[in-house]
N, C-alpha and C positions, 0 to 999 in steps of 0.2 A: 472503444478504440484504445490502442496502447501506444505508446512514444517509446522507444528505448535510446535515452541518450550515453552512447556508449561512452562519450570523453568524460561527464561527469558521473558516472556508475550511476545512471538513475533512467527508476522506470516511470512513467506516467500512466494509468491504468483509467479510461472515463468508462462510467456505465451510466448509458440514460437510459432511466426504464420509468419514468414514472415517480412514483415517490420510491420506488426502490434505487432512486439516483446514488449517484455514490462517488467521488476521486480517491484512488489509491496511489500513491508514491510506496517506491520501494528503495531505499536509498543503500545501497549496499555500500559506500561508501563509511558511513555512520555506520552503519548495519541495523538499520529500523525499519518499519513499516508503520505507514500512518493512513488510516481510510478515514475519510471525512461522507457522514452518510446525512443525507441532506434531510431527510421524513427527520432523521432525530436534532441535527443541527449540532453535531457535535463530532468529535473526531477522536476516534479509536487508534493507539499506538501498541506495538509491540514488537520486541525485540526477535531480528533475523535469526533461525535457527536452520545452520546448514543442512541439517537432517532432514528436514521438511520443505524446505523453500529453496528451488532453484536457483541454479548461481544464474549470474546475470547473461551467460553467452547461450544458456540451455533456452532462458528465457523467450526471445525470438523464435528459437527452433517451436516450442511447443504453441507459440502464439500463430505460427505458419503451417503445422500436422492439423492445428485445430480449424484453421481457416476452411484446408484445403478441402481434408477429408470429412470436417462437419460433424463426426461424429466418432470420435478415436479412440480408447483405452490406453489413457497411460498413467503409470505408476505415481506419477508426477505431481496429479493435478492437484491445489492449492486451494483448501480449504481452511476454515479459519470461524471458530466460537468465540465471540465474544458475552463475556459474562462480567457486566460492567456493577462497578461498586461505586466507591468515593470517588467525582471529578474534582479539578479544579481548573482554574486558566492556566496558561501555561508564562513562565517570566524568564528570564535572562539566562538563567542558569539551564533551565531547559533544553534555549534556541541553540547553545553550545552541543551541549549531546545529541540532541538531533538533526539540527542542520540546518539551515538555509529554507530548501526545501519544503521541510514538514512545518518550518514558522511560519510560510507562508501561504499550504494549506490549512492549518489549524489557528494561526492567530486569532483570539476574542472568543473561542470555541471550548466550552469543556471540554478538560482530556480524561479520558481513558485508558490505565494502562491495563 
């Protein structure tokens, strides 16, 4: 399922599948992305890059091509490797840069950037 709350520039993204569960925030606001993937129990961040990731008003559109039509080609879609190294928890200085949001998906969770 996806939230888009358009007053606070932020996306909500839920995928239940199983242990391939997953919540992604997209806070274009900060400009970051944070996926919290549950099998690992920890939460992968990374910095919004216009080039690749949809501004927030495209966002809905292609959350609505893909409902409708189930099976669409577009240039758009938002893929994303993580190749994770060094975590740590995340502290003070962090919840500033990232936001609200992503402390309150990630808090007590190694991060990943």
């Amino acid at each position: 399922t996806m939230t888009i709350h358009n007053e606070e520039h932020i996306v909500d993204v839920h995928v239940r599948s199983g242990v391939y569960s997953s919540d992604t925030i997209f806070d274009y606001t900060h400009g970051y992305i944070a996926t919290r993937l549950f099998s690992r129990n920890a939460c992968f961040i990374m910095k919004i890059k216009k080039e690749f990731i949809p501004e927030l008003h495209e966002i809905g559109h292609l959350a609505f091509e893909r409902e409708t039509m189930k099976d669409v080609y577009s240039p758009n879609n938002v893929w994303a490797q993580f190749q994770p190294g060094n975590s740590r928890l995340g502290d003070f200085k962090d919840w500033i840069i990232y936001g609200k949001h992503i402390e309150n998906l990630c808090t007590g969770l190694p991060l990943y950037q």
